[in-house]
C-alpha distance (Angstrom), angle and dihedral (degrees) to the residues before:
residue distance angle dihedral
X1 . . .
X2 3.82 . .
X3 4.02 85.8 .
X4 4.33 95.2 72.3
X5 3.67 99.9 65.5
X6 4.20 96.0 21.3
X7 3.48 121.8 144.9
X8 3.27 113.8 -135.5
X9 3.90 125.2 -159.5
X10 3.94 119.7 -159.7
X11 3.60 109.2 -134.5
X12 3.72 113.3 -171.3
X13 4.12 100.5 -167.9
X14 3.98 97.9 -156.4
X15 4.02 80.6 53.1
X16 3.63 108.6 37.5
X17 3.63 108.5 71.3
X18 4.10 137.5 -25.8
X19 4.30 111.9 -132.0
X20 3.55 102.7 173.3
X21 3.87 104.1 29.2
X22 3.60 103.0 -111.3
X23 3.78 92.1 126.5
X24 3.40 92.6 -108.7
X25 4.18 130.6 103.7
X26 3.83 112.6 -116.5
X27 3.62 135.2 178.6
X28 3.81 100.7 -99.8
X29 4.21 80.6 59.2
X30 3.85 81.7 56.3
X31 4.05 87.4 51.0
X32 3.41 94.6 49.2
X33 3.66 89.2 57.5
X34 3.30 103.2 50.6
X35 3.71 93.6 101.8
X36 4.26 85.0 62.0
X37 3.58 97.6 50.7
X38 3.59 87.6 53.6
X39 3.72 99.2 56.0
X40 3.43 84.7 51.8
X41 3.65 93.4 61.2
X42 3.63 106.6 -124.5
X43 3.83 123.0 158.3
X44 4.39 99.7 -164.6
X45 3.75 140.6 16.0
X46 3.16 120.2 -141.4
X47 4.00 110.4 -153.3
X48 3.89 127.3 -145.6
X49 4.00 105.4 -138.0
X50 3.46 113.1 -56.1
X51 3.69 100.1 -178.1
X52 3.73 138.1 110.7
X53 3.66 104.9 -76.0
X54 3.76 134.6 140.9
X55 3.77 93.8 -121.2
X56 3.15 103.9 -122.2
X57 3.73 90.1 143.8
X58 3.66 99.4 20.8
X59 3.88 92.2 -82.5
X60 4.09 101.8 -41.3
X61 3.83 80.3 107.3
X62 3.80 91.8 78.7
X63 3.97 117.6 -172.7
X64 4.10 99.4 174.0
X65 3.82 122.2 20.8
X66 3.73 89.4 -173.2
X67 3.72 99.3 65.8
X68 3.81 142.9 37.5
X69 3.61 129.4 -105.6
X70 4.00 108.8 -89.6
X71 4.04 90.4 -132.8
X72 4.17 86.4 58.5
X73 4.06 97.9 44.6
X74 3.54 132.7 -95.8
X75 3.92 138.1 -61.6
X76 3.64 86.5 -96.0
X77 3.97 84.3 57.1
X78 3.77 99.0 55.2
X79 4.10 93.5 46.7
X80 4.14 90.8 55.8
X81 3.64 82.6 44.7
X82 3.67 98.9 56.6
X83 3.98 89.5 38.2
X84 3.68 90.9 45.2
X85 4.25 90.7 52.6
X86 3.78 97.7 42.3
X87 3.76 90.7 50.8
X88 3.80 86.1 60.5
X89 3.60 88.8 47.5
X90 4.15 97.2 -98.7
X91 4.24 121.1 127.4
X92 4.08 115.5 -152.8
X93 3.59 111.2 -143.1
X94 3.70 106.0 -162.1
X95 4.06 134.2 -147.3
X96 3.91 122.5 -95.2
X97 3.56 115.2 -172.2
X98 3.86 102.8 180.0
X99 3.88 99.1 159.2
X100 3.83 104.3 72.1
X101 3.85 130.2 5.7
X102 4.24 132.2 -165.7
X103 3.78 118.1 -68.2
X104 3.72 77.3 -133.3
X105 3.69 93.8 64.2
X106 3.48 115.5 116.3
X107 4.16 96.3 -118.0
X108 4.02 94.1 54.6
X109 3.84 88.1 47.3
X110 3.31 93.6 61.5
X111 4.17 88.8 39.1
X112 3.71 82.8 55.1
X113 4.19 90.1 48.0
X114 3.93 98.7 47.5
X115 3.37 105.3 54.6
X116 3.89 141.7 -132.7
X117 4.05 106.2 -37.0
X118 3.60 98.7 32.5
X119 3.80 137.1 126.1
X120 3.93 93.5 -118.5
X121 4.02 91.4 59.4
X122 4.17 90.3 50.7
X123 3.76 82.3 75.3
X124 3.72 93.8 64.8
X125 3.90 136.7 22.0
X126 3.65 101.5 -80.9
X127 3.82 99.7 169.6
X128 4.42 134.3 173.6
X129 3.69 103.2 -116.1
X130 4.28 116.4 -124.4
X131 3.53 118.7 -101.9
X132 3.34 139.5 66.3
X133 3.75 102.7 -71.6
X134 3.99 87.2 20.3
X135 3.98 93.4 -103.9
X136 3.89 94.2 131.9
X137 3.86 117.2 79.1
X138 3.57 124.1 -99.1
X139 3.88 86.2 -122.2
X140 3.52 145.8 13.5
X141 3.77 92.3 -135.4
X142 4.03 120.9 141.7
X143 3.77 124.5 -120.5
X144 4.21 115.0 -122.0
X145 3.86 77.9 -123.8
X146 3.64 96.1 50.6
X147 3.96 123.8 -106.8
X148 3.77 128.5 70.3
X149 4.32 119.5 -31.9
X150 3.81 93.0 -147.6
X151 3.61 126.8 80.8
X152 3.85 126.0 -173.8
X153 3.88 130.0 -126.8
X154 3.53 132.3 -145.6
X155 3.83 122.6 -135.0
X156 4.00 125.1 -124.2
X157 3.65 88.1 -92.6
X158 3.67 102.8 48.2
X159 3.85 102.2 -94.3
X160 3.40 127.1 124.5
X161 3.68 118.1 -89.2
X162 3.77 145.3 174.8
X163 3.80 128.8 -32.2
X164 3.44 130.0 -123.1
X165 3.83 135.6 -156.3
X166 3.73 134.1 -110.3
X167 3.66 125.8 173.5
X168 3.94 89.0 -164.5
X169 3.85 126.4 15.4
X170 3.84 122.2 -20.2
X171 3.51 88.0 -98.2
X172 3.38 92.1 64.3
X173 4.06 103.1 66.6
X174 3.80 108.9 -170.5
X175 4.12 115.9 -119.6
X176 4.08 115.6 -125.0
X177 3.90 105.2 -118.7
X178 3.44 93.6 -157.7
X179 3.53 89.3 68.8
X180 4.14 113.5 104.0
X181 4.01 83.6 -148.8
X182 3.53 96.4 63.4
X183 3.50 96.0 46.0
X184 3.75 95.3 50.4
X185 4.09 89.6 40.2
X186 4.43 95.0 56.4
X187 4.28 82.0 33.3
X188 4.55 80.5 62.7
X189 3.56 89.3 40.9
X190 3.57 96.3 60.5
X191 3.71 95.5 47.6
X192 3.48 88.3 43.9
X193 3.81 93.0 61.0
X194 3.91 92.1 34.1
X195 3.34 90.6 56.7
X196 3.93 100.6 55.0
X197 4.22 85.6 51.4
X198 3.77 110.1 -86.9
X199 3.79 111.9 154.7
X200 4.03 96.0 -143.8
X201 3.95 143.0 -39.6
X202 3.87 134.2 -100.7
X203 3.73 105.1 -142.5
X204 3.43 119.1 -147.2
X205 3.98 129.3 -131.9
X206 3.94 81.9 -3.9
X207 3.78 99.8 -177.8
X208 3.74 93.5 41.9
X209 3.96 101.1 76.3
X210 3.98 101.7 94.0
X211 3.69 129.5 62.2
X212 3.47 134.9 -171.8
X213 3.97 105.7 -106.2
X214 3.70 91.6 -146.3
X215 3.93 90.0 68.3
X216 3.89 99.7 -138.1
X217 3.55 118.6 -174.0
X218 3.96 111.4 -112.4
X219 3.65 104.9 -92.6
X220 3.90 122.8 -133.3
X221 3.85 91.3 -108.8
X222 4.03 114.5 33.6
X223 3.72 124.7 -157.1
X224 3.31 119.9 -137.1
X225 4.03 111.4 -88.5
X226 4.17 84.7 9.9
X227 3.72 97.1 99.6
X228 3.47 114.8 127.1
X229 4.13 87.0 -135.4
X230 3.63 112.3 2.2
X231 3.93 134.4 80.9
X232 3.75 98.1 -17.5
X233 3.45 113.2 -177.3
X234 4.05 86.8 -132.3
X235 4.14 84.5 76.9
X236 3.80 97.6 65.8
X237 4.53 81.8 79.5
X238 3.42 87.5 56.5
X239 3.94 96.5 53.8
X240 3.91 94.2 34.0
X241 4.09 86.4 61.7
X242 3.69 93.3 42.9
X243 4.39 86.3 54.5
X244 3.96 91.1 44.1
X245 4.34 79.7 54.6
X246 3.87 87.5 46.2
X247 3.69 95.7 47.8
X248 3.70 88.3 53.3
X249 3.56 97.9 74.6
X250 3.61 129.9 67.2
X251 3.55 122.0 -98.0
X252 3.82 118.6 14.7
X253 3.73 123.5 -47.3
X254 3.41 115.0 -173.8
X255 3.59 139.0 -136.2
X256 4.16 115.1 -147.3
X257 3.57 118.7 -172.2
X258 3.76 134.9 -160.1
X259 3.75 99.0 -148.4
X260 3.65 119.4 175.2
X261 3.35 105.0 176.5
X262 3.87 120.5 130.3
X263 3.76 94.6 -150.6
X264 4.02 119.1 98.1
X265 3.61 97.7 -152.6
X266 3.76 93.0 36.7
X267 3.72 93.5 50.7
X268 3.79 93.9 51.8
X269 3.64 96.6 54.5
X270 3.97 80.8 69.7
X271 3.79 81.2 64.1
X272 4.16 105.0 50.3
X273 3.81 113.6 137.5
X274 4.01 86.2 -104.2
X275 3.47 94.6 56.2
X276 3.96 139.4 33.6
X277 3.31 123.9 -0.5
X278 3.97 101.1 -141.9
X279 3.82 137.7 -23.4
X280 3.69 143.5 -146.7
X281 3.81 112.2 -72.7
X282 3.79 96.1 -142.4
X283 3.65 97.5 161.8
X284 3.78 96.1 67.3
X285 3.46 92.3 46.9
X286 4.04 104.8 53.6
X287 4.07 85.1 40.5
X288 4.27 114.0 116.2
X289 3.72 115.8 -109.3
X290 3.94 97.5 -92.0
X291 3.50 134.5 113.9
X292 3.61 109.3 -126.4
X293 3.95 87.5 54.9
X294 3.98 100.6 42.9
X295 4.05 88.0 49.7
X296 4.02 89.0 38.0
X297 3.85 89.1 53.4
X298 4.16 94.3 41.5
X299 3.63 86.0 50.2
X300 3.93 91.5 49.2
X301 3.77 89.4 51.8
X302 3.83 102.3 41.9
X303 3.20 89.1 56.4
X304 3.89 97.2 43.2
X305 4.03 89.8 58.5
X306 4.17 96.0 47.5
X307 2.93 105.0 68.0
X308 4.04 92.1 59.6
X309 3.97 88.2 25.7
X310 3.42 99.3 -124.7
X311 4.01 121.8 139.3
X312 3.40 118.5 -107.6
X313 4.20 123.2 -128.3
X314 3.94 132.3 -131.0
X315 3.52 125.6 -152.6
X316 3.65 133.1 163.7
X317 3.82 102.4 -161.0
X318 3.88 143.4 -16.7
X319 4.06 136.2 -150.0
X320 3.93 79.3 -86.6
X321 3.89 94.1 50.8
X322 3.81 134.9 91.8
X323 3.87 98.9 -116.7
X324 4.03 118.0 -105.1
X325 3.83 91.6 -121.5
X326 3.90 88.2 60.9
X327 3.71 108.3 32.4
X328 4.00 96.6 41.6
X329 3.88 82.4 54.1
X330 3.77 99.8 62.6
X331 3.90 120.2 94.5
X332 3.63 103.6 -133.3
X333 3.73 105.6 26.6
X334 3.56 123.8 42.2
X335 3.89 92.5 155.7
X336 3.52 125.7 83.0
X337 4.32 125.9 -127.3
X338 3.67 117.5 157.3
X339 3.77 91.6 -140.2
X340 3.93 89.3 66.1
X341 4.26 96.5 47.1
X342 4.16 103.9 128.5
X343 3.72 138.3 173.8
X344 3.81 112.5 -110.0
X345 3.97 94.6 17.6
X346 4.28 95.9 160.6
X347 3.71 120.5 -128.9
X348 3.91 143.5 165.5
X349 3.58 111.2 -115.9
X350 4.03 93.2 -170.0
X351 3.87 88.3 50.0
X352 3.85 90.8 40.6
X353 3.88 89.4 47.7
X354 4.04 95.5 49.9
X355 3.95 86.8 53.1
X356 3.56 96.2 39.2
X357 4.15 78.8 62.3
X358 3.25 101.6 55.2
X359 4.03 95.6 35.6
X360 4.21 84.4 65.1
X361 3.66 92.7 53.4
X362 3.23 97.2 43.7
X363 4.07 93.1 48.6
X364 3.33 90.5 42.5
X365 3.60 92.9 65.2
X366 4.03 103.0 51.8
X367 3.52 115.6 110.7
X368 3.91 113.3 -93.2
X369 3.93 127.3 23.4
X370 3.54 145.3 -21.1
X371 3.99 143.9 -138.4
X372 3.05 117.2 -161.1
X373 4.47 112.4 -174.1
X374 4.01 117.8 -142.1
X375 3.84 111.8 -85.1
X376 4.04 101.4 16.3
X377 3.70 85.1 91.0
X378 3.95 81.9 61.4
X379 3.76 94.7 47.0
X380 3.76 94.1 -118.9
X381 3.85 120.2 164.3
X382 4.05 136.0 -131.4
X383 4.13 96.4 -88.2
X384 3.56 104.6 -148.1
X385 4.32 100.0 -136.7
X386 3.65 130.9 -148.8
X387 4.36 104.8 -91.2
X388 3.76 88.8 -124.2
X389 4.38 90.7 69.5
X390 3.81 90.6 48.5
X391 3.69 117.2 120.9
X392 3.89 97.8 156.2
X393 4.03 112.7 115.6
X394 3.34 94.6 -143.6
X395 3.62 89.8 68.2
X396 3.92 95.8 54.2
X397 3.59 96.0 34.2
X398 4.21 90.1 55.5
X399 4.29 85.3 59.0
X400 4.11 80.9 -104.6
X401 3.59 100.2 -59.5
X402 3.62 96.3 106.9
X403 3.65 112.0 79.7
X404 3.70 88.9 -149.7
X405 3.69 132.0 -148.3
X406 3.75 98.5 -68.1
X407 3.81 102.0 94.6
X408 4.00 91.1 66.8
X409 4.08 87.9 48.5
X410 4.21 91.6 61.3
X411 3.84 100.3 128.6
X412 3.78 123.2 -102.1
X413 3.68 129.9 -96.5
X414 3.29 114.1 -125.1
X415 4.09 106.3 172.7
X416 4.17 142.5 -30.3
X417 3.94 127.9 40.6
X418 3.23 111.4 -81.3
X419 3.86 140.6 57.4
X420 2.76 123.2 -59.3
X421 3.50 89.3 43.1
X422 4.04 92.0 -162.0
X423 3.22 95.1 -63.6
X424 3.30 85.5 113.5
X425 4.20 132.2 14.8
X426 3.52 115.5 -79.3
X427 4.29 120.4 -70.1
X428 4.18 89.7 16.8
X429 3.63 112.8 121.8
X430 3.89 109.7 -142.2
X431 4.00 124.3 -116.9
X432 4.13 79.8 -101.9
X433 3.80 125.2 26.7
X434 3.23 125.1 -114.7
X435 4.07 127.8 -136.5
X436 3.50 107.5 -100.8
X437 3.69 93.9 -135.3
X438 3.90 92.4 68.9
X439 3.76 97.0 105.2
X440 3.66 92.7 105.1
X441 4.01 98.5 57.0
X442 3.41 95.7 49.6
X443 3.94 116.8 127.8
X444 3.90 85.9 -124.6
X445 3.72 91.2 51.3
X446 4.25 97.8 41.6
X447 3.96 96.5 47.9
X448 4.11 89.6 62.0
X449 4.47 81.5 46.4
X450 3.95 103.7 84.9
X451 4.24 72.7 -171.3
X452 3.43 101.8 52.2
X453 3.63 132.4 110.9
X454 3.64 95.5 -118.5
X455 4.31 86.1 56.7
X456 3.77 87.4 59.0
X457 3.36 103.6 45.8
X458 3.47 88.6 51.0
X459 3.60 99.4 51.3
X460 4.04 91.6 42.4
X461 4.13 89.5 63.8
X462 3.76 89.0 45.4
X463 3.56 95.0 48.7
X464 4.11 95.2 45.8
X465 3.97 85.3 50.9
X466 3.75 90.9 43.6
X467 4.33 94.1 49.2
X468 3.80 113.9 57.2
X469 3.60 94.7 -156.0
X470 3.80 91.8 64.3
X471 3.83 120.6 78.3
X472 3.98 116.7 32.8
X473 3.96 117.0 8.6
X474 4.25 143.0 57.1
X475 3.92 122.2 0.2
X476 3.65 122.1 -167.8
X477 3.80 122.4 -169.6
X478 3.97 108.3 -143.8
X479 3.72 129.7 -150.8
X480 3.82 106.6 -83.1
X481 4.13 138.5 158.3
X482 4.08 120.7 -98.8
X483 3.95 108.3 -71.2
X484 3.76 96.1 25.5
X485 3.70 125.7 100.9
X486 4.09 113.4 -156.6
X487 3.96 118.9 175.1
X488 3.89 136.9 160.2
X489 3.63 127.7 -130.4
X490 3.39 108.2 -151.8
X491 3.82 112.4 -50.2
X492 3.81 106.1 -46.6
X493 3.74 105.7 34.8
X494 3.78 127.8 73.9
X495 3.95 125.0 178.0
X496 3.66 115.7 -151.5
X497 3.90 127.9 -170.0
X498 3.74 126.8 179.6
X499 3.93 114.3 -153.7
X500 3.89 93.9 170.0
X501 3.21 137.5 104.2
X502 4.04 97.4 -110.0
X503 3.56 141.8 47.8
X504 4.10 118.3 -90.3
X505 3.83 142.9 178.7
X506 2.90 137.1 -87.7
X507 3.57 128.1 -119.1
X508 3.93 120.7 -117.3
X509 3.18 118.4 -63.8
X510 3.94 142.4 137.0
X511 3.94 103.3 -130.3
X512 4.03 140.5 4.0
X513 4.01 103.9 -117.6
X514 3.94 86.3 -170.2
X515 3.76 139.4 -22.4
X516 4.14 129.7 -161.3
X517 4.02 87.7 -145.1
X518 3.63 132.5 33.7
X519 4.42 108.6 -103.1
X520 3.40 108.6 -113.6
X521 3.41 118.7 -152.5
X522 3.97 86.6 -5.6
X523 4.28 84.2 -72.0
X524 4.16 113.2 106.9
X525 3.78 111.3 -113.2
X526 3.57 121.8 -125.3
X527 4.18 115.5 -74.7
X528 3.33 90.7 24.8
X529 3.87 140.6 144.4
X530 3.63 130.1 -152.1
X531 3.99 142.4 179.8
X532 3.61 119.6 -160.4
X533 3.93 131.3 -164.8
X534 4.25 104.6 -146.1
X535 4.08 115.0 178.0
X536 3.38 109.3 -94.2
């Protein structure tokens, strides 16, 4: 089951690479690339949305499932792309985004056209707002991108009608689960996508789907399964059909879930043998760079997955997340919370980089599978961007305090010294600038740097193919001082990280496979990874 020890690169297309010099990434970019992604020994790709949408939240406002965005290529584009990438041995695992859709998709037009009562409107949450003359919301729920979740309509002839809901931005309608058509419509979508060769789907805000039809407010203490929005137990159907359609095909298909849901037990149920077959391990990623958290939270999500024996995954950030080069570099706050995101938050990239290092290694050899997002494998950090080349919601939606996603969206740089880095031809400014001090952490740049980031990214995959013990199977904390994590993979392979403030040994072993930091002195230097080979 290819799927357990996977790993899985990020590719975010408006980011990735520019074809036709538009300033904008596109899937023949991606195809043209190929031959990199290789080298670095991934086995999927996992692909933001790359439908037609207007973008209103970088393309989680999705208007056509059945086609690809006309700025990215064509339909025609993404099939040679998913034969070209399985011929060199590489699955695509595709975006699903089944809780919300565009306002400019065809079904809420028509929601919009027909009128309070109708059949089009049963597919969303169409709902009379309280009040006399219906001016108060139907609820007083929060938006994931902070603000209000309920927008207002206006009637053919100008007066104010219902409200509908959105989860996200107003943009972003939310779809009625309860509906028969929606089921059967995301059901077609799969098989549509299935069909053309995708290995398996990453599904978006996965626990948010079903709401409680009564429209409660969120109490001040919520039971498990009992909020109004979140992680009803009602959504478990939905994901137990979409397996059954998985199961159908030959070969694996997978089923990827974003699953924020703070619960162990809760969060595993996502992961029963009749449903998904992993989830985003979010914990691990937004914890602070010390040791008693990062083993706390591996220890919280080992044991999440055993009991329904499915592998756990590891990721370091996302196209949503602060990159690890930046946020491990700041004093105070090495976590990650999107509620605490500011302009001008300091850091120290050459600290930030030396623990971004080691954090890779030491991911890299959990048990189960990896993501890995565009650029981290090239060590480049959150860029902070000028407020007037913004186009991320959260931004506007936070009253401009929120720096928003944006800065770990920049597009990569790919060779030369000088924006845009060939990302794009020559003279074409890209869709976000680039800091002109990138030259370094180019791809051209790092593979002639045996020290570069790109070098030990590179040999991390080809060591965790190489050593059997690494991917899926048997971890085995050893004895170790505070702020050092020691483990064994298997019988010959121990992982070794040093959060402290000092050097220490090294337990026994009979070679270094790879280390984030050169020894010195034969001890391992603070923020610093290493894998050792021990006779079995």
């Amino acid at each position: 089951m290819w799927w357990r020890s996977a790993v899985i690169y990020q590719v975010y297309v408006r980011s990735f690479a520019d074809s036709d010099g538009d300033g904008t990434g596109d899937l023949r970019g991606v195809r043209s690339r190929l031959g990199y992604l290789k080298e670095l020994g991934v086995d999927a790709l996992w692909f933001n949305p790359w439908y037609p949408s207007p973008l209103a939240d970088g393309g989680y406002d999705v208007s056509d499932y059945r086609d690809i965005h006309p700025t990215f290529g064509t339909l025609e584009d993404a099939e040679l792309l998913i034969s070209e990438a399985l011929a060199l041995g590489i699955r695509t695992i595709i975006d699903i985004v089944p809780n919300h859709i565009s306002s400019e998709h065809v079904w809420f037009q028509q929601a919009l056209a027909a009128g309070p009562g109708s059949p089009e409107r049963e597919r969303f949450w169409f709902h009379p707002g309280k009040g006399e003359h219906g001016d108060e919301m139907p609820t007083n729920w929060t938006s994931n991108f902070q603000g209000d979740t309920w927008t207002r309509t206006t009637n053919p002839d100008g007066t104010p009608g219902e409200w509908y809901l959105h989860l996200f931005t107003p943009e972003q309608p939310d779809l009625n689960w309860n509906h028969p058509d929606v089921r059967a419509e995301h059901e077609d979508v799969l098989r549509f996508w299935f069909d053309r060769g995708v290995a398996g789907v990453r599904i978006d805000s996965a626990g948010l789907l079903i709401k409680d039809p009564t429209l409660p407010e969120v109490p001040a203490e919520v039971q498990p399964g009992q909020h109004p929005t979140e992680d009803r137990d009602e959504v478990h159907d939905v994901y137990r059909s979409w397996r059954r359609i998985a199961d159908s095909y030959e070969g694996t298909r997978v089923l990827v879930g974003e699953v924020w849901v703070p619960d162990a037990a809760r969060f595993a149920a996502y992961l029963r043998p009749d449903e998904m077959h992993t989830a985003f391990n979010f914990d691990f990623m937004t914890r602070p760079w010390r040791a008693d958290e990062l083993r706390a939270s591996i220890d919280l999500m080992l044991a999440a997955h055993a009991p329904v024996g499915a592998p756990s995954t590891w990721v370091l950030s996302n196209h949503d997340v602060t990159r690890p080069v930046t946020r491990y570099g700041r004093a105070d706050d090495t976590g990650f919370a999107f509620a605490r995101k500011r302009f001008g938050t300091p850091t120290d990239l050459e600290l930030g980089t030396r623990r971004a290092r080691a954090a890779a290694l030491l991911t890299a050899a959990l048990p189960g599978s990896l993501y890995l997002y565009q650029g981290d494998e090239l060590g480049l950090p959150e860029v902070e961007l000028p407020r007037e080349v913004l186009e991320d919601p959260m931004h506007f939606r936070s009253g401009g305090v929120d720096p928003g996603r944006d800065g770990c969206r920049v597009p990569l740089p790919w060779r030369g010294t000088a924006s845009p880095f060939g990302f794009s031809p020559d003279a074409t400014a890209p869709w976000l600038p680039q800091p002109a001090d990138w030259a370094a952490l180019t791809v051209q740049a790092q593979e002639a740097d045996p020290g570069s980031m790109l070098w030990l990214y590179r040999q991390a995959l080809r060591i965790r193919k190489r050593e059997h013990s690494l991917g899926d199977g048997p971890m085995t904390w050893l004895p170790s001082e505070p702020g050092v994590l020691a483990f064994s993979r298997g019988d010959d392979v121990v992982s070794v990280t040093n959060l402290g403030d000092r050097a220490i040994e090294l337990p026994e072993h009979d070679r270094i496979l790879l280390s984030s930091s050169p020894l010195v002195g034969g001890l391992l230097p603070p923020d610093s990874t290493a894998w050792l080979h021990r006779p079995a």
